[in-house]
C-alpha positions as CSV (number, residue, x, y, z in Angstrom):
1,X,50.1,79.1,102.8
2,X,53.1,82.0,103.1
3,X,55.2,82.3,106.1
4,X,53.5,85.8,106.5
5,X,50.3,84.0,107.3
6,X,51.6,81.2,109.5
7,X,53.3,84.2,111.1
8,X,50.1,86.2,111.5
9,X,47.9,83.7,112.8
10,X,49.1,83.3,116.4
11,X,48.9,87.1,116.0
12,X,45.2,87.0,115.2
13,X,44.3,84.8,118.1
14,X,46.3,86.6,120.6
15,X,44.6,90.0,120.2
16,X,41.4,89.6,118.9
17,X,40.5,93.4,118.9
18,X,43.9,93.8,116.7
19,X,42.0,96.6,114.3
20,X,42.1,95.1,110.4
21,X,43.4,98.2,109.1
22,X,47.0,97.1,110.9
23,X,47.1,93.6,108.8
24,X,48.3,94.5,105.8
25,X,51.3,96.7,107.6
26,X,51.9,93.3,109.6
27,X,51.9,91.7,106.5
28,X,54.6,93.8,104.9
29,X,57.0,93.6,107.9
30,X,57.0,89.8,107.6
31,X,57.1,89.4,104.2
32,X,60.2,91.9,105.0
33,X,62.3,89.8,107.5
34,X,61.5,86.7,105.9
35,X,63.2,88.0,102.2
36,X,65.9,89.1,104.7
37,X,66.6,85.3,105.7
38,X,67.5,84.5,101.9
39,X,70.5,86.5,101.6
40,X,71.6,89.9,101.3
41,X,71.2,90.9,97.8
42,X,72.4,94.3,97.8
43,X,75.9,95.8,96.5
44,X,78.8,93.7,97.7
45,X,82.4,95.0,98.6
46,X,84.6,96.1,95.4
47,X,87.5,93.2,95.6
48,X,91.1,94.7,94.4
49,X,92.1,92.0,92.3
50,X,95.4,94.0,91.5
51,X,96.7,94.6,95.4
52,X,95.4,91.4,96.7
53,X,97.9,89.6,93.6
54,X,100.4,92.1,94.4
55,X,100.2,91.0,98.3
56,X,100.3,87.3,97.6
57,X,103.3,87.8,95.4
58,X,105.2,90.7,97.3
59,X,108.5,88.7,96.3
60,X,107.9,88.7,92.1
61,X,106.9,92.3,92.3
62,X,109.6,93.5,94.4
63,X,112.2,91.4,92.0
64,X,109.9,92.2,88.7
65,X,112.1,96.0,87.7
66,X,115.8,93.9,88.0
67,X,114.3,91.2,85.4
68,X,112.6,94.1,83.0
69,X,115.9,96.0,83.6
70,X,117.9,93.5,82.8
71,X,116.4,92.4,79.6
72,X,115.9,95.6,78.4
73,X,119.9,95.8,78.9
74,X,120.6,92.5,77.3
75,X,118.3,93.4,74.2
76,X,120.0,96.6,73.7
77,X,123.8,95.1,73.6
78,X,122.2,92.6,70.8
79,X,121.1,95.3,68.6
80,X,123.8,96.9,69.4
81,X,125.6,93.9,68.0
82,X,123.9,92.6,65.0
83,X,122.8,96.2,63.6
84,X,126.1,96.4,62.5
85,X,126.6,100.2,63.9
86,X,130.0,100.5,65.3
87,X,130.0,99.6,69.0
88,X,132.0,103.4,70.3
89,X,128.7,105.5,71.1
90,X,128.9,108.4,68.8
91,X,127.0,111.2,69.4
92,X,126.2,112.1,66.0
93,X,124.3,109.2,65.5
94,X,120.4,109.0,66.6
95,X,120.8,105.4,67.1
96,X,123.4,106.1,69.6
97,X,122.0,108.4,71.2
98,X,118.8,106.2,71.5
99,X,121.1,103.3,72.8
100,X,122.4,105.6,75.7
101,X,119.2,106.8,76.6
102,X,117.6,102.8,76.9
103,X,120.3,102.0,78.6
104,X,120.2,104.2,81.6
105,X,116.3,103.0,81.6
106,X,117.6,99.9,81.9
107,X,120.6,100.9,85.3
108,X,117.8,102.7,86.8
109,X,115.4,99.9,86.4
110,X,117.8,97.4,88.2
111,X,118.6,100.1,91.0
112,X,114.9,100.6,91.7
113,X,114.4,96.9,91.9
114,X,117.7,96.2,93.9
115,X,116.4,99.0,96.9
116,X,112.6,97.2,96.4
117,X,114.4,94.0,98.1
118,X,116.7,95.3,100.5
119,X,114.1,97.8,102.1
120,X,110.8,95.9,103.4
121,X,108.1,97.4,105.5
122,X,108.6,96.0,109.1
123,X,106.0,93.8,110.7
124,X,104.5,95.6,113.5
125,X,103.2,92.7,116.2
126,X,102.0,92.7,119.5
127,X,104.7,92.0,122.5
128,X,104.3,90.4,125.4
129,X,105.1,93.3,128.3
130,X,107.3,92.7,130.5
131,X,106.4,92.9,134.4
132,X,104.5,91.7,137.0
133,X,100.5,92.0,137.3
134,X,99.0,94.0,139.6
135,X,95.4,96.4,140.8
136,X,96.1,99.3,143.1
137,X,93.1,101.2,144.0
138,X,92.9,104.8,145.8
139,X,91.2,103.2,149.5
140,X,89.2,106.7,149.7
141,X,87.2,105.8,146.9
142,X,83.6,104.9,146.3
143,X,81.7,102.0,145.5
144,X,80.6,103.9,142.0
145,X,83.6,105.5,141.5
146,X,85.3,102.0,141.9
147,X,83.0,100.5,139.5
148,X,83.5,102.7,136.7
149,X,87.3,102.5,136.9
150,X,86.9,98.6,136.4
151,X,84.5,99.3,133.7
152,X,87.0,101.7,131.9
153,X,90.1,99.2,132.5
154,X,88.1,96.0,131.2
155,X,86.7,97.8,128.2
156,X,89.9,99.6,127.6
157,X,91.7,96.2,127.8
158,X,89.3,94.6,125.4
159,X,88.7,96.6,122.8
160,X,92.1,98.4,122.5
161,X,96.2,97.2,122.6
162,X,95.9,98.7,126.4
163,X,98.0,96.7,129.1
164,X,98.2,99.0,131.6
165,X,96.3,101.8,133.0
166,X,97.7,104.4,135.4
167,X,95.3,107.5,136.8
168,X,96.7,110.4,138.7
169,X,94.3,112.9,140.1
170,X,94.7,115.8,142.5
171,X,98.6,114.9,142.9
172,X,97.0,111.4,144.6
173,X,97.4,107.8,142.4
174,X,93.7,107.0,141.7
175,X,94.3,103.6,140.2
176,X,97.3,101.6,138.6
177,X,96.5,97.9,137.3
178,X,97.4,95.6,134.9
179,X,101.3,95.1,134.1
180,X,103.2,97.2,135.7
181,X,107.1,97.5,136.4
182,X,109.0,94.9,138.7
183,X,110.3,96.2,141.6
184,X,114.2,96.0,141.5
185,X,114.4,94.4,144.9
186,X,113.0,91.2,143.4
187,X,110.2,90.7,145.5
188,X,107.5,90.3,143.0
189,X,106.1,93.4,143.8
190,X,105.1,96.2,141.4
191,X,106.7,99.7,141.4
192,X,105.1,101.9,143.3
193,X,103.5,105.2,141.5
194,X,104.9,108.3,142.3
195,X,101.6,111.0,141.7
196,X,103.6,113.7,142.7
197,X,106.8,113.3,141.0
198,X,105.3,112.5,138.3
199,X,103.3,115.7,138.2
200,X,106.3,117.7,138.3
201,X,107.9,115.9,135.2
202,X,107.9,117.1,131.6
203,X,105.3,114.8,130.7
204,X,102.5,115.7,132.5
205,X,103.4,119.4,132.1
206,X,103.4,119.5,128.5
207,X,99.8,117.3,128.3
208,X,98.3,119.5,131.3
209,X,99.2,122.8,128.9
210,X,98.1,121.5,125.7
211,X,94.7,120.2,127.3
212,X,94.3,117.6,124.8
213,X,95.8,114.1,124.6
214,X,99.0,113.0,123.7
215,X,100.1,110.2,122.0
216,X,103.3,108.1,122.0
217,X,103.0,106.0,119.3
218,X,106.5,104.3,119.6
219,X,108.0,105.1,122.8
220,X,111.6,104.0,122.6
221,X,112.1,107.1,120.4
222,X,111.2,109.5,123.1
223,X,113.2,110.4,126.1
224,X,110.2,111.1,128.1
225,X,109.6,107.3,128.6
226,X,112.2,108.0,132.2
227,X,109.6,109.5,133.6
228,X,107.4,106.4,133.0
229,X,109.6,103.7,135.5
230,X,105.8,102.6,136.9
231,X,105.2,100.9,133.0
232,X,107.0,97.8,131.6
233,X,110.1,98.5,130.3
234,X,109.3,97.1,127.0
235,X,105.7,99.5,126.5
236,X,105.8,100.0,123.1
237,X,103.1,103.3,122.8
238,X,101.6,105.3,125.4
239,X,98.8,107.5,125.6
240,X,98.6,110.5,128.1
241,X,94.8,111.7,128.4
242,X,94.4,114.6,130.4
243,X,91.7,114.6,132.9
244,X,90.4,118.4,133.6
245,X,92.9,120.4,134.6
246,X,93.8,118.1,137.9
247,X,94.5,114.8,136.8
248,X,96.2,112.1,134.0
249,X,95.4,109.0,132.7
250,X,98.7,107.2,131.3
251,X,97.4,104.1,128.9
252,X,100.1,101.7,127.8
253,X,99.7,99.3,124.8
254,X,101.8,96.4,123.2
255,X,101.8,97.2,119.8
256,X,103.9,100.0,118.0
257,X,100.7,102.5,117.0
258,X,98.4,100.2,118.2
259,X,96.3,102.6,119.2
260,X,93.8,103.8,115.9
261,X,92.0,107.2,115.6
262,X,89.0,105.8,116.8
263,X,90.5,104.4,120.0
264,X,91.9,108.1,120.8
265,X,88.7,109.9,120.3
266,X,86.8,107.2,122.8
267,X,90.1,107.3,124.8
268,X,89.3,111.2,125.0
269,X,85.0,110.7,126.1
270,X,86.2,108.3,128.6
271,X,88.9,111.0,130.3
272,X,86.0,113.4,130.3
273,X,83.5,111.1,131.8
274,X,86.5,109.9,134.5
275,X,87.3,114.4,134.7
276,X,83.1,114.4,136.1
277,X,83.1,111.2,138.3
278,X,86.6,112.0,140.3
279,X,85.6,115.5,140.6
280,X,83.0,114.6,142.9
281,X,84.5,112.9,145.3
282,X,88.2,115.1,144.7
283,X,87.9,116.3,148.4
284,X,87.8,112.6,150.3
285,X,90.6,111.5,148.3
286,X,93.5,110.5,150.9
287,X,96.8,109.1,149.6
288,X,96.5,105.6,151.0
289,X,96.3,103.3,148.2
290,X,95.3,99.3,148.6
291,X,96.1,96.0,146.3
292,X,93.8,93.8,145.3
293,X,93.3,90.8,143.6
């Protein structure tokens, strides 16, 4: 008996009014899932036999132009040699002229080979940030309005190189959690966020009058990162998402452009859907803000 029919049979006897025309569609759909169980038999991925032996042998390849240089030099110099031409280049000669020619093929072959080893593309990897851990939440805020800003941090936090999340809204500090800057006084505290200083800086000007987000994929080369002493000194990219025209959200990550294209478009649906749900409650805000655990 087919697995279709073992499959159908319980079917049957559960709903006996089951109209027969229906059968043979049932029929099809299990036949279906159960071909599915054997394997996928469709077109597999292309595999780049070139780039993956050119990746597991980055040394070779990178050394490959010096060897090829080199004997092409060597090879020269012996028919040089053994042709019995005179060894002074003349330029009357074609063979000289061909000699001179291979052998600045040869220089520039060793050059190119010579730069391939001294200049390596640098490994990106995550860093550890550097700080203290901590959730500061806005005490005028509502259950819901709560809720969503934990769901935004965990999902931000899971599916991105986010560490820390900052929000600003109406000149008030909305929200700052995960690692955030040690307080200088040594007391294990975090630093404090100033919203309205903040505000004022260049930072939040520039991303308030562009209206779209800004990214900062490797902030040690940007003198804006002063304006930042709430992150961990050693943030390595940060991305300011507008929120409306009354608010920021400052996202820092631990990787050097950790952050991919996709992240920044979500990043940019979530400051909307933040923009709608602050908005409604914009006029309760109060300053006070609360730790918790």
């Amino acid at each position: 008996m087919e697995a279709g029919n073992l499959l159908l049979s319980p079917i049957i006897q559960l709903n006996p009014k089951l109209p027969p025309s229906s059968l043979p569609r049932l029929r099809r759909s299990i036949r279906v899932s159960s071909n599915l169980q054997r394997g996928y038999r469709g077109p597999k991925p292309r595999r780049e036999w070139v780039a993956d032996w050119v990746s597991r042998n980055d040394d070779a390849v990178r050394s490959l132009p010096i060897y090829v240089g080199g004997f092409s030099l060597l090879a020269v110099l012996i028919n040089r040699g053994v042709s019995g031409i005179a060894p002074v280049a003349d330029a009357s000669s074609s063979q000289s002229r061909a000699d001179l020619l291979t052998l600045g093929l040869a220089v520039t072959n060793i050059l190119a080979g010579l730069v391939w080893l001294s200049i390596r593309p640098k490994t990106i990897v995550a860093v550890s940030p550097q700080g203290v851990e901590c959730q500061r939440l806005n005490s005028h805020l509502p259950d819901f309005v709560v809720s969503e800003l934990m769901w935004v941090w965990e999902s931000l936090s899971a599916a991105t190189c986010c560490r820390s999340l900052v929000i600003v809204y109406d000149s008030k500090l909305i929200l700052q959690t995960g690692v955030a800057a040690s307080s200088s006084a040594n007391d294990g505290e975090a630093v404090l966020v100033d919203a309205s200083g903040f505000m004022r800086g260049s930072l939040y000007r520039s991303a308030l009058n562009s209206g779209s987000q800004s990214y900062l994929a490797n902030l040690s080369l940007y003198p804006g990162k002063s304006e930042l002493p709430f992150m961990p000194p050693n943030t390595q990219a940060v991305i300011l998402q507008p929120l409306g025209d009354k608010g920021i959200a400052i996202i820092g990550g631990d990787t050097i452009r950790g952050f991919t294209t996709s992240d920044q478009a979500w990043i940019s649906l979530l400051g909307e859907k933040l923009d709608a749900t602050l908005a409604k409650c914009a006029n309760n805000l109060g300053v006070a803000v609360q730790d918790r655990d």
